[in-house]
Predicted model as a PDB file, atoms N, CA, C, CB and O in Angstrom, pLDDT in the B-factor column:
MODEL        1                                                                  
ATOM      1  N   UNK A   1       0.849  -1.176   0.000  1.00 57.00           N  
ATOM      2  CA  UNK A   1       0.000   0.000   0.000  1.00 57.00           C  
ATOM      3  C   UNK A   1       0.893   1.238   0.000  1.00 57.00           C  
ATOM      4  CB  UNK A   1      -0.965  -0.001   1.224  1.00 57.00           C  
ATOM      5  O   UNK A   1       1.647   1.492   0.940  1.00 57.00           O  
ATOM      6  N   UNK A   2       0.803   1.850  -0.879  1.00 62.00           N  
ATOM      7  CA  UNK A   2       1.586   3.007  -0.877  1.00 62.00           C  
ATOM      8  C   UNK A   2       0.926   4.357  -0.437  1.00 62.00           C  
ATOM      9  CB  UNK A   2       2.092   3.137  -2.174  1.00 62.00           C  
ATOM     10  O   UNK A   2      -0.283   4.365  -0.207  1.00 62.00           O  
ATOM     11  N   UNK A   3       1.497   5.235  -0.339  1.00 66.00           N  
ATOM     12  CA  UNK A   3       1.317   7.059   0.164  1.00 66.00           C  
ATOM     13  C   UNK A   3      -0.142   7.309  -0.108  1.00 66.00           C  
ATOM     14  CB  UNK A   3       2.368   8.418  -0.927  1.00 66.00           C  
ATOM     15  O   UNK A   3      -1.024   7.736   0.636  1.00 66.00           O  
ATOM     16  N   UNK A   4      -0.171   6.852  -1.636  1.00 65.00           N  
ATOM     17  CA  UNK A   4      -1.335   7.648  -2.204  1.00 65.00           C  
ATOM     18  C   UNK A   4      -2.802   7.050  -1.497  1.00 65.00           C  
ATOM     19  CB  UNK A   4      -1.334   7.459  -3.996  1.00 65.00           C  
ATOM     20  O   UNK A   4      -3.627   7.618  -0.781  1.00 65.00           O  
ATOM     21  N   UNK A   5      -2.733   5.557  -2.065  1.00 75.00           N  
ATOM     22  CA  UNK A   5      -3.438   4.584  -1.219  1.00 75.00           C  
ATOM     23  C   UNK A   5      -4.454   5.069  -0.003  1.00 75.00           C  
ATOM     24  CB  UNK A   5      -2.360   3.770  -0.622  1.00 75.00           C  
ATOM     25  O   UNK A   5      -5.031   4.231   0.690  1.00 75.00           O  
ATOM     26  N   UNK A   6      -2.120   5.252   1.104  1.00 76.00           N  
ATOM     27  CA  UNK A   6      -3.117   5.315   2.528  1.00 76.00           C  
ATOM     28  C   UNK A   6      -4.215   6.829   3.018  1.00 76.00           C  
ATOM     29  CB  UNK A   6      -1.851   5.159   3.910  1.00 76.00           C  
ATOM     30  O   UNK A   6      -5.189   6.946   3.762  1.00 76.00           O  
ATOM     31  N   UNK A   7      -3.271   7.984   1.977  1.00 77.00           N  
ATOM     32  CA  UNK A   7      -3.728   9.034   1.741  1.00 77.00           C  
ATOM     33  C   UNK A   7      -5.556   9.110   1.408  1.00 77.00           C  
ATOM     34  CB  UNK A   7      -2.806   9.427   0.690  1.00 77.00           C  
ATOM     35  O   UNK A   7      -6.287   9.791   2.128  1.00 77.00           O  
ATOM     36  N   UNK A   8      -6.079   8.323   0.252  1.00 78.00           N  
ATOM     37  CA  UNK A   8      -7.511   8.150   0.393  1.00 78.00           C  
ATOM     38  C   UNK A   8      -7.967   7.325   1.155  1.00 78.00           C  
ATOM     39  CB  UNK A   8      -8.069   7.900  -0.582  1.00 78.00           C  
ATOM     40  O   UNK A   8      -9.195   7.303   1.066  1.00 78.00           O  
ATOM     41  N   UNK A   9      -7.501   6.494   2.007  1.00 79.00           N  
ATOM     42  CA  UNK A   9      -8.131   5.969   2.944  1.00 79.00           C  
ATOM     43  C   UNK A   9      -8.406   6.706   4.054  1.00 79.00           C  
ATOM     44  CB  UNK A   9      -7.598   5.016   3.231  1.00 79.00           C  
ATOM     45  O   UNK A   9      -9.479   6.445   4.599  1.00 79.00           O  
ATOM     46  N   UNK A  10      -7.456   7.899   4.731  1.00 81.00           N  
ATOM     47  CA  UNK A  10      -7.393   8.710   5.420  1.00 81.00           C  
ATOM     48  C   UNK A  10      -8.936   9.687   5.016  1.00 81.00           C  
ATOM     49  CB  UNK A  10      -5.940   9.247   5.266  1.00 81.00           C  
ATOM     50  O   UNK A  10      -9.919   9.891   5.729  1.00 81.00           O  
ATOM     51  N   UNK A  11      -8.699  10.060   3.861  1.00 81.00           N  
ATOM     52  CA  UNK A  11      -9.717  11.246   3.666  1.00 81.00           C  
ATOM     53  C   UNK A  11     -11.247  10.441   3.448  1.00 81.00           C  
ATOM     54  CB  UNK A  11      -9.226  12.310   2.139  1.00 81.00           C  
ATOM     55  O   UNK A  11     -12.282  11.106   3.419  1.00 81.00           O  
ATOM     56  N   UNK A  12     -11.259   9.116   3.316  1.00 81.00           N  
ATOM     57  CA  UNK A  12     -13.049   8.445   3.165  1.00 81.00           C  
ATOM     58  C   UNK A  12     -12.809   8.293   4.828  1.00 81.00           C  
ATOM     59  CB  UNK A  12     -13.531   6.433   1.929  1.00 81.00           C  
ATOM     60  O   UNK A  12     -13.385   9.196   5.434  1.00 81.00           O  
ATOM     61  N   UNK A  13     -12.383   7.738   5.338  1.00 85.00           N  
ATOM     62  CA  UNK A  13     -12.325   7.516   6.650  1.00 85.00           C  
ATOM     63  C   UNK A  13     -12.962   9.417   7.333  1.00 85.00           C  
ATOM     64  CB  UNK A  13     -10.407   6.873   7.043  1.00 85.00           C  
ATOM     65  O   UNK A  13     -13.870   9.687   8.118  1.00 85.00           O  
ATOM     66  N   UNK A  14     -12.242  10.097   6.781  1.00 85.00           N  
ATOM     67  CA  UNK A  14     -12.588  11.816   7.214  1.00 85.00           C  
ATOM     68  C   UNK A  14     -14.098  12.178   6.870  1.00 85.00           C  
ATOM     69  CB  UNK A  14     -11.531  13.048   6.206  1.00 85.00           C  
ATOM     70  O   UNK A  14     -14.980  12.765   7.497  1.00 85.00           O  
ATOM     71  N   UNK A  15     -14.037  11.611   5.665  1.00 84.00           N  
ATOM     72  CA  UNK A  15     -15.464  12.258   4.937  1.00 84.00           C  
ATOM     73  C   UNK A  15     -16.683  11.497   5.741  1.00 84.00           C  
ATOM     74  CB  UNK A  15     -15.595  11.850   2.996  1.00 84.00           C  
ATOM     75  O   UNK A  15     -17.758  11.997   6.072  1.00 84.00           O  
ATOM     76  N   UNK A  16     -16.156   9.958   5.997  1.00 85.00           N  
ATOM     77  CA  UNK A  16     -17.597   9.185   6.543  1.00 85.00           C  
ATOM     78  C   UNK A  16     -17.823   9.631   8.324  1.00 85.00           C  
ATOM     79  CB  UNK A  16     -17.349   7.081   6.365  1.00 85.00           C  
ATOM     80  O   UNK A  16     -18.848   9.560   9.002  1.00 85.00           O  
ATOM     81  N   UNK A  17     -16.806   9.970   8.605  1.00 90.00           N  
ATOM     82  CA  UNK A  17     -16.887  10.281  10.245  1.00 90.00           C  
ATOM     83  C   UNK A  17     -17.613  11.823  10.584  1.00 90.00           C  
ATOM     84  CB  UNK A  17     -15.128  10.302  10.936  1.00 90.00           C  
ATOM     85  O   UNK A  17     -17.997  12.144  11.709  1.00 90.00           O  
ATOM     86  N   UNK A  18     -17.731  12.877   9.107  1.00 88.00           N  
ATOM     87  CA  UNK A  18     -18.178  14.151   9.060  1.00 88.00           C  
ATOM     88  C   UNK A  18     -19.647  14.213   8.559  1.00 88.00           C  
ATOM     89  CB  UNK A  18     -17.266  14.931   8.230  1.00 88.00           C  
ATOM     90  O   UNK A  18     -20.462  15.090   8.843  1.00 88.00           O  
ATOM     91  N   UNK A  19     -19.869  12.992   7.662  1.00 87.00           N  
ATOM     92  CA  UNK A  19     -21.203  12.800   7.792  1.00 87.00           C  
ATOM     93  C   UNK A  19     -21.748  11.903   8.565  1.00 87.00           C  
ATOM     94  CB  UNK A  19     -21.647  12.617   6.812  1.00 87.00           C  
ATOM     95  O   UNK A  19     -22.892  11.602   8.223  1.00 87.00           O  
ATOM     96  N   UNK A  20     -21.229  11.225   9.730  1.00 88.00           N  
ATOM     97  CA  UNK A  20     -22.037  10.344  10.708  1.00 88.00           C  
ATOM     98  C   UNK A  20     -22.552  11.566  11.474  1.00 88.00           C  
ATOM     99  CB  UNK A  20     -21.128   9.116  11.688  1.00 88.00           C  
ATOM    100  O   UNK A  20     -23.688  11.948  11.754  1.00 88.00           O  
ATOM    101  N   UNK A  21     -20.897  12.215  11.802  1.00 90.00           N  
ATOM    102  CA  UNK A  21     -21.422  13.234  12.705  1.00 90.00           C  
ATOM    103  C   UNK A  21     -22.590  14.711  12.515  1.00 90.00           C  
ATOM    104  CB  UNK A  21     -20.198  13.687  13.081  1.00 90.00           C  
ATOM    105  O   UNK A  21     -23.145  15.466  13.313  1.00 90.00           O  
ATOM    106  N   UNK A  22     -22.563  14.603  11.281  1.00 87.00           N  
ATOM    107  CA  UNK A  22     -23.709  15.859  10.829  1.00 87.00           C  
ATOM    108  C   UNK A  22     -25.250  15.000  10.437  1.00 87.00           C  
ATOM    109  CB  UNK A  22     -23.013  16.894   9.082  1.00 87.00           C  
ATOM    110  O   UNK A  22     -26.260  15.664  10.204  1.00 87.00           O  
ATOM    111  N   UNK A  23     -25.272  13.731  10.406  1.00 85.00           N  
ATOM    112  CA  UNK A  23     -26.599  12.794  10.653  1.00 85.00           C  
ATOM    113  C   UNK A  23     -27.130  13.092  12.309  1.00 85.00           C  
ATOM    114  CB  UNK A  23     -26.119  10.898  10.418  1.00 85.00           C  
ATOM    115  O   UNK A  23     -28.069  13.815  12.641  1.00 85.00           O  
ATOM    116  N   UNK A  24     -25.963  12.076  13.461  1.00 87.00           N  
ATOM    117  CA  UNK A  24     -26.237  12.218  14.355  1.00 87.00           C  
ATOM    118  C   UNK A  24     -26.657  13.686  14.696  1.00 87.00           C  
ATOM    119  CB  UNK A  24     -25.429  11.670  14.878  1.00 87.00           C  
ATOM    120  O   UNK A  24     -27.722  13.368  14.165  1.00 87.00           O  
ATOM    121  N   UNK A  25     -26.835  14.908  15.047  1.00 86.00           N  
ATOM    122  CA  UNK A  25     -26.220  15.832  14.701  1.00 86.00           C  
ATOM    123  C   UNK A  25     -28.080  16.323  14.631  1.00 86.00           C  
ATOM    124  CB  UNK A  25     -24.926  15.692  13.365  1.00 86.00           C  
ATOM    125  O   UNK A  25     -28.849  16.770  15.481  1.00 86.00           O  
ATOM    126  N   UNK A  26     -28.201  16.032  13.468  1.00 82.00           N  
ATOM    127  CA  UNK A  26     -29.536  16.415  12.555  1.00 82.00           C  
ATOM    128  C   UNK A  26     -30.647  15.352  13.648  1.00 82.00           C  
ATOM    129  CB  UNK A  26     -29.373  15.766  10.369  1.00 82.00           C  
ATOM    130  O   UNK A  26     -31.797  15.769  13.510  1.00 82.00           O  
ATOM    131  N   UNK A  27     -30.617  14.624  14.252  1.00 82.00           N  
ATOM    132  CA  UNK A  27     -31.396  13.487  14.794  1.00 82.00           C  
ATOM    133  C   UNK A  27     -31.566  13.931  16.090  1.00 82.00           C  
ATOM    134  CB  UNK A  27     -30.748  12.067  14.716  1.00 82.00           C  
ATOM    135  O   UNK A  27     -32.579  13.716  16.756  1.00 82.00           O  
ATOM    136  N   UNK A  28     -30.367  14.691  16.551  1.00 84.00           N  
ATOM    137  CA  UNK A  28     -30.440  14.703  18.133  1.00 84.00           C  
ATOM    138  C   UNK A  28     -31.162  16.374  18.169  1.00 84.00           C  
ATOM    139  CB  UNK A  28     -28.551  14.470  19.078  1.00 84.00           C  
ATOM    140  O   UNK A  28     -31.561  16.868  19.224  1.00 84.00           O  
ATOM    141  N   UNK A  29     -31.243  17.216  16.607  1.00 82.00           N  
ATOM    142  CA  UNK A  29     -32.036  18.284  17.037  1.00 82.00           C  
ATOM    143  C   UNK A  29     -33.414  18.127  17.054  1.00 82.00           C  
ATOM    144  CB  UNK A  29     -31.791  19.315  16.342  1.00 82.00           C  
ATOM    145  O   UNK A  29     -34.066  18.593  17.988  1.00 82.00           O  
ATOM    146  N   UNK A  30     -33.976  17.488  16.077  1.00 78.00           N  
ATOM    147  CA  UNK A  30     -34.882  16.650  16.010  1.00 78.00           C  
ATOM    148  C   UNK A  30     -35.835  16.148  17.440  1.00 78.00           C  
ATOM    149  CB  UNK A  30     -34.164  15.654  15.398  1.00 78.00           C  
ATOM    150  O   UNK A  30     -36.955  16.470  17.835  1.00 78.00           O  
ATOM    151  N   UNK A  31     -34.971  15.376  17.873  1.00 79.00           N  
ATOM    152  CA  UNK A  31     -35.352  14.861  19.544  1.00 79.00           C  
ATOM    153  C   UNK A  31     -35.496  15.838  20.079  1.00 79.00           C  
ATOM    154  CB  UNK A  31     -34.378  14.060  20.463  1.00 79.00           C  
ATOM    155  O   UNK A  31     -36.528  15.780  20.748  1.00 79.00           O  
ATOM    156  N   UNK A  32     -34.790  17.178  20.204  1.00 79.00           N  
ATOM    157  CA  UNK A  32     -34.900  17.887  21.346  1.00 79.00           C  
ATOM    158  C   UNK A  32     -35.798  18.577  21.227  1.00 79.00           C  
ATOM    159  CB  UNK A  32     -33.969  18.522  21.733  1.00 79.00           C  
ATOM    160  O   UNK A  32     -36.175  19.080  22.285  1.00 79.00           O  
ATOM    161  N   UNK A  33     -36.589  18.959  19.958  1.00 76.00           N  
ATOM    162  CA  UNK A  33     -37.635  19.810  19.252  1.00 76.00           C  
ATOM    163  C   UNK A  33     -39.049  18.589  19.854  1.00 76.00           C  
ATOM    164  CB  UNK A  33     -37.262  20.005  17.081  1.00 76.00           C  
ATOM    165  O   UNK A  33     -40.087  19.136  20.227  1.00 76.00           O  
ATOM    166  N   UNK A  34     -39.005  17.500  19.889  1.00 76.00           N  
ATOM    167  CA  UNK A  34     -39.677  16.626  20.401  1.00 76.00           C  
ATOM    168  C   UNK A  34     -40.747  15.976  18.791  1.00 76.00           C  
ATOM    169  CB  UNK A  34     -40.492  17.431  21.852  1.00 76.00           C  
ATOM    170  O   UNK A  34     -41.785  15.332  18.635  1.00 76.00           O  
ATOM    171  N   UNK A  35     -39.839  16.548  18.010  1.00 72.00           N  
ATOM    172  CA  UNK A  35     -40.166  15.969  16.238  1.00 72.00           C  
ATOM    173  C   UNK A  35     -40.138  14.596  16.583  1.00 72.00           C  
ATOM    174  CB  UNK A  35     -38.831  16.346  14.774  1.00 72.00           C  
ATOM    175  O   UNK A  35     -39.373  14.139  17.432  1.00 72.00           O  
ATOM    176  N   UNK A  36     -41.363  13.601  15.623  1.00 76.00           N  
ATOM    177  CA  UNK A  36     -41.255  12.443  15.656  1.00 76.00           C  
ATOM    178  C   UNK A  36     -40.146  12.149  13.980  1.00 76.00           C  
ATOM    179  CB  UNK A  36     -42.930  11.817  15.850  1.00 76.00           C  
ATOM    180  O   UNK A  36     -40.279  12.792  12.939  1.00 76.00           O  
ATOM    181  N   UNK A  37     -39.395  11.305  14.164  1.00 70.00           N  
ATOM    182  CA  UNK A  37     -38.754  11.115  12.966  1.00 70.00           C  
ATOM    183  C   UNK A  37     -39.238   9.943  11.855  1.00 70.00           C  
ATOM    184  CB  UNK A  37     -37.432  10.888  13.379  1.00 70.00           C  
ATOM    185  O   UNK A  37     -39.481   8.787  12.204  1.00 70.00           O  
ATOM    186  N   UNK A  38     -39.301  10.238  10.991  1.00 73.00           N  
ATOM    187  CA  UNK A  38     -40.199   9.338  10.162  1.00 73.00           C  
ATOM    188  C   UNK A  38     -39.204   9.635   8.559  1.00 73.00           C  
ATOM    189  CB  UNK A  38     -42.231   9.985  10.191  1.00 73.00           C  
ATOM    190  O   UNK A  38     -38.584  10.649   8.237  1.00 73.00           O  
ATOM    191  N   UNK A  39     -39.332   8.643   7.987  1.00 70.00           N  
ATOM    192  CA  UNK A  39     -38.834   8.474   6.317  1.00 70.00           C  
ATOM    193  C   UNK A  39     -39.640   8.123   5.514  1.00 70.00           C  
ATOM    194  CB  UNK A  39     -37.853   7.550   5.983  1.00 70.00           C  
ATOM    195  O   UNK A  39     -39.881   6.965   5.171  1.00 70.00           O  
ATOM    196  N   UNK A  40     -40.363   9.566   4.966  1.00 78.00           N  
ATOM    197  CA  UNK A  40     -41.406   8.597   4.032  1.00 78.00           C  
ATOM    198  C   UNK A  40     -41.239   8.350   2.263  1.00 78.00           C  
ATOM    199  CB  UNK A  40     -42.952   9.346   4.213  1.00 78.00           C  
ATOM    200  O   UNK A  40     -40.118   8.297   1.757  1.00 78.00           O  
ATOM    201  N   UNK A  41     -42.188   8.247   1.645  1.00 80.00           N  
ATOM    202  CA  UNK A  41     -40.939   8.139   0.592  1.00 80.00           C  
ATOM    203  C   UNK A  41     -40.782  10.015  -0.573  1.00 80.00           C  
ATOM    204  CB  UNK A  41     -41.539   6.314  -0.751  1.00 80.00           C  
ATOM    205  O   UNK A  41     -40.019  10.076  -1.537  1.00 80.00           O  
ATOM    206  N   UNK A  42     -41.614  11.163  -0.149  1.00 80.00           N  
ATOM    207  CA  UNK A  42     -41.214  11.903  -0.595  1.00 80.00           C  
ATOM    208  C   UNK A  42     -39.613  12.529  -0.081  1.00 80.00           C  
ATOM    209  CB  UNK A  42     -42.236  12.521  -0.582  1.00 80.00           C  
ATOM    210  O   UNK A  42     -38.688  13.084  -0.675  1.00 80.00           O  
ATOM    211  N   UNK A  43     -39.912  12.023   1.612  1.00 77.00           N  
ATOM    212  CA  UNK A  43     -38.344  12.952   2.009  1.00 77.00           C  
ATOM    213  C   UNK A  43     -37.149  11.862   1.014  1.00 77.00           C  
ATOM    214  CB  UNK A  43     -37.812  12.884   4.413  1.00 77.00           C  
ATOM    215  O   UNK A  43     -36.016  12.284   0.786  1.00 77.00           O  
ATOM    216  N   UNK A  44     -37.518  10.739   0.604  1.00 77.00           N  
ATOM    217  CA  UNK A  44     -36.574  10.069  -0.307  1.00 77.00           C  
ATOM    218  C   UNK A  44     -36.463  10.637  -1.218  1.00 77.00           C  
ATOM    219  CB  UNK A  44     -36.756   8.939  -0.688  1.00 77.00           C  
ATOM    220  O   UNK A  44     -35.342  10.464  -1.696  1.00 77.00           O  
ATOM    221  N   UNK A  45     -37.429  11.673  -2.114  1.00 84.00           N  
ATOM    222  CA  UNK A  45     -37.543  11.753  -3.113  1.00 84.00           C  
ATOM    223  C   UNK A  45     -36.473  13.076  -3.473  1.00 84.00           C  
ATOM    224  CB  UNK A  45     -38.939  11.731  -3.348  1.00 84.00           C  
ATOM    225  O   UNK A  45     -35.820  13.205  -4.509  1.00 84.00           O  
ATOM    226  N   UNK A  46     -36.511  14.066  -2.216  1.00 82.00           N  
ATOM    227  CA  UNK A  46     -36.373  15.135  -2.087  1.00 82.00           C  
ATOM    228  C   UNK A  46     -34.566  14.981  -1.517  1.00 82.00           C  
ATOM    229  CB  UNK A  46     -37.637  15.736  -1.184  1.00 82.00           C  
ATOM    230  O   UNK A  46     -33.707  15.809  -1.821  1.00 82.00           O  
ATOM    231  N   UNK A  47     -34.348  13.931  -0.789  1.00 80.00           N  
ATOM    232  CA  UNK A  47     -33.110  13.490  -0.181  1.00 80.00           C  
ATOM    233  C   UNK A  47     -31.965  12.797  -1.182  1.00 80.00           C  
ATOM    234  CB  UNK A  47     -33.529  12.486   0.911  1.00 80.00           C  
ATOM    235  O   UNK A  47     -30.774  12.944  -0.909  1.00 80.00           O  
ATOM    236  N   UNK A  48     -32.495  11.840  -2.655  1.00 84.00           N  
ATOM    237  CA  UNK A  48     -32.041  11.414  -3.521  1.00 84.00           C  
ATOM    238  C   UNK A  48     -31.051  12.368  -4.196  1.00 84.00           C  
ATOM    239  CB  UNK A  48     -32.967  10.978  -4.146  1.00 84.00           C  
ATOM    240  O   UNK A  48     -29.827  12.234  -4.203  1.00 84.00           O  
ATOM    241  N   UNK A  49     -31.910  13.553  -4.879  1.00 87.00           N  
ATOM    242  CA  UNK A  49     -31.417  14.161  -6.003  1.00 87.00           C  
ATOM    243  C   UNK A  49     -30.208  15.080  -4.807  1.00 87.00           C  
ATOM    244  CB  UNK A  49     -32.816  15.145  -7.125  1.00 87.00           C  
ATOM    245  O   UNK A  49     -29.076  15.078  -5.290  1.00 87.00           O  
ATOM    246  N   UNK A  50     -30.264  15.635  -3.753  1.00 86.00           N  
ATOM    247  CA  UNK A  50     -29.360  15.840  -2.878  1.00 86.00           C  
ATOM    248  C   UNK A  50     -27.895  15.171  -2.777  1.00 86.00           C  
ATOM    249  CB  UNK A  50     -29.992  15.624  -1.909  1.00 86.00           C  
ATOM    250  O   UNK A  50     -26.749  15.601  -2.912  1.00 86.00           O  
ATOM    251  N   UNK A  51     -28.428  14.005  -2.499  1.00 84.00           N  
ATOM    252  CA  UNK A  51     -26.684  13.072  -1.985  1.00 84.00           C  
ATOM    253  C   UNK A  51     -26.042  12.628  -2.960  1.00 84.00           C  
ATOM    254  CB  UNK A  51     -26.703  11.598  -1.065  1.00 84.00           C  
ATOM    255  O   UNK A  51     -24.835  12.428  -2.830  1.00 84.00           O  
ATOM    256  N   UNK A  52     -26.800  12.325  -4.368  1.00 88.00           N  
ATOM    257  CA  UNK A  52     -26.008  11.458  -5.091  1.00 88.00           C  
ATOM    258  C   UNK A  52     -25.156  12.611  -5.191  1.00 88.00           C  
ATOM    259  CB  UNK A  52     -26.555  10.655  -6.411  1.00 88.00           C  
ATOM    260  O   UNK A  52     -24.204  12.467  -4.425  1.00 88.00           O  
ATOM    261  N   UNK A  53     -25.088  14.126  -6.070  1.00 88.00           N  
ATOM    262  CA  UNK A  53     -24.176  14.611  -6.544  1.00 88.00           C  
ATOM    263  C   UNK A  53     -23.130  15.373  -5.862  1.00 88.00           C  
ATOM    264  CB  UNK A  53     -24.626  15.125  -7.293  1.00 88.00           C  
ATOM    265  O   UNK A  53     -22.185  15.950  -6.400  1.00 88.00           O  
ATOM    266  N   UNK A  54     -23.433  15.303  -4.505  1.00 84.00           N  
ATOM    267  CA  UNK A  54     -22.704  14.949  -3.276  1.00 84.00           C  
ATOM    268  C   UNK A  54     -21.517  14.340  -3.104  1.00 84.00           C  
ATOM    269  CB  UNK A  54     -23.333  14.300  -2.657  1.00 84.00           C  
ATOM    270  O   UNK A  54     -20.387  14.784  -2.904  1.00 84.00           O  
ATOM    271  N   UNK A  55     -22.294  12.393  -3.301  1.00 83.00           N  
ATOM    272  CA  UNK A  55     -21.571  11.526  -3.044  1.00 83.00           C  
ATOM    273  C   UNK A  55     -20.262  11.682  -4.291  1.00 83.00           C  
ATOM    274  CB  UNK A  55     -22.474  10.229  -2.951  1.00 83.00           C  
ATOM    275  O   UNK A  55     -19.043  11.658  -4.122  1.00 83.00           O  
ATOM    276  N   UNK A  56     -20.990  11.831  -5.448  1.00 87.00           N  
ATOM    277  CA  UNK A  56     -20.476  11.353  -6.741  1.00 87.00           C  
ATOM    278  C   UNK A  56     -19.195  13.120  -6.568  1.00 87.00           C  
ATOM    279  CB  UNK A  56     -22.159  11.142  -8.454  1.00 87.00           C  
ATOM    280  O   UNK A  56     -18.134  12.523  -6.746  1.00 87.00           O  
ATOM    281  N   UNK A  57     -19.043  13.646  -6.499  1.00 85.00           N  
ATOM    282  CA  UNK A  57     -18.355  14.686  -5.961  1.00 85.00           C  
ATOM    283  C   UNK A  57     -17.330  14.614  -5.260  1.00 85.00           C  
ATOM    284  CB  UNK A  57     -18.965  15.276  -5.385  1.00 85.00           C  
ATOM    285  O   UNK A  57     -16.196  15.082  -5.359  1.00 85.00           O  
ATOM    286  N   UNK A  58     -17.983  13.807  -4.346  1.00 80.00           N  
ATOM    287  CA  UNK A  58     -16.415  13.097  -2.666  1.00 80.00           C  
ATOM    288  C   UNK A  58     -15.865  12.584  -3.844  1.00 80.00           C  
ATOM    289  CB  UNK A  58     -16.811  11.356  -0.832  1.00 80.00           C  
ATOM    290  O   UNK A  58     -15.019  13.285  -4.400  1.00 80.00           O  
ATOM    291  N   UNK A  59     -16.214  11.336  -4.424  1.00 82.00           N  
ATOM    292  CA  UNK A  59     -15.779  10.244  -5.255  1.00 82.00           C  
ATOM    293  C   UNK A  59     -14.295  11.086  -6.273  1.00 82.00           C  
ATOM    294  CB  UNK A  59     -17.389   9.629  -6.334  1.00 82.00           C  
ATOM    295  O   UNK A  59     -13.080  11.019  -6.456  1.00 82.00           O  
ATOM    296  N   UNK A  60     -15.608  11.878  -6.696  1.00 83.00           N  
ATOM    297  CA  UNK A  60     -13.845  12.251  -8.001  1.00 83.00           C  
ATOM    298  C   UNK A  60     -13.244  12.957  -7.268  1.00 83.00           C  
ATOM    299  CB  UNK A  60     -13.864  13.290  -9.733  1.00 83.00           C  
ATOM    300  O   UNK A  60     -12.037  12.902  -7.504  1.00 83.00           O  
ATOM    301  N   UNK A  61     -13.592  13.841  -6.196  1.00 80.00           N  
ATOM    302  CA  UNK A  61     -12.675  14.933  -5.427  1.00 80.00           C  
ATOM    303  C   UNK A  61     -11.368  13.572  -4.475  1.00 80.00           C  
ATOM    304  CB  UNK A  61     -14.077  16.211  -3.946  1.00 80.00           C  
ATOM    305  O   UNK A  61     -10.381  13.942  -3.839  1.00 80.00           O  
ATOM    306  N   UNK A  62     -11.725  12.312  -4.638  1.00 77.00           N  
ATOM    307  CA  UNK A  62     -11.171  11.344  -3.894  1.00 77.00           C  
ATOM    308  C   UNK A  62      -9.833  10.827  -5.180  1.00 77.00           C  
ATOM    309  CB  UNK A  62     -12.529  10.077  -3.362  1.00 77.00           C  
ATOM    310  O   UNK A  62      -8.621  10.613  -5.153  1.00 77.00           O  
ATOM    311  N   UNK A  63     -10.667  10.811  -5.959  1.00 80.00           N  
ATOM    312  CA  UNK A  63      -9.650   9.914  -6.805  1.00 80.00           C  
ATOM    313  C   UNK A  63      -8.971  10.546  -7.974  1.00 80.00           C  
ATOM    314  CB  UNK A  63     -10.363   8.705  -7.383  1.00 80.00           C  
ATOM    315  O   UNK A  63      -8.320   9.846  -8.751  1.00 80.00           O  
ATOM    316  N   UNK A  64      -9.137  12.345  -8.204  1.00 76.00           N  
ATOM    317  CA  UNK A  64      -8.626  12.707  -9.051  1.00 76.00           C  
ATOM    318  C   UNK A  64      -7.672  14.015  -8.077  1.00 76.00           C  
ATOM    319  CB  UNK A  64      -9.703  12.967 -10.247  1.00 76.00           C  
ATOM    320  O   UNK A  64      -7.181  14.745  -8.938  1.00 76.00           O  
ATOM    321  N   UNK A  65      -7.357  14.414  -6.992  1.00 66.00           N  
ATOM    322  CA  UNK A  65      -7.046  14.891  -6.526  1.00 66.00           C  
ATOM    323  C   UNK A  65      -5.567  15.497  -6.650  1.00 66.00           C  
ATOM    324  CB  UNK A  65      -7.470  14.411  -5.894  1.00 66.00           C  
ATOM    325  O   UNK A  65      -5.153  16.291  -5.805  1.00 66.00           O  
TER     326      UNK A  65                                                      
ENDMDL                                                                          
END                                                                             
C-alpha cells in the first residue's frame, strides 16, 4: 500500500466520520424539538437528487485529486 493509497483511505475515513457526525447531529435536534422522525418516501424523493451529486463529488474529489 503506498502514500497515495493510505492518503484516500485517510480522507473516506474523514469524509464518513463528518457525515455520521452531521446525521447524528440532525437526529439529536430533532429529539430535542420533540419531532417524531419518520422516512417517508417523498423525504426520499427530495433526499435522492441531494446526496447522489454529493456523493459522486467526494468520489472524483477522492480519486482525481
Amino acid at each position: 500500500m503506498g502514500k497515495a493509497c493510505i492518503g484516500r483511505l485517510c480522507l473516506c475515513v474523514y469524509i464518513f466520520i463528518w457525515i455520521l457526525m452531521g446525521v447524528v447531529c440532525w437526529i439529536a435536534f430533532l429529539k430535542s424539538e420533540d419531532e417524531e422522525i419518520k422516512f417517508g418516501k417523498w423525504g426520499l424523493i427530495v433526499a435522492i437528487p441531494i446526496l447522489i451529486p454529493i456523493i459522486v463529488a467526494l468520489i472524483i474529489g477522492i480519486f482525481y485529486r
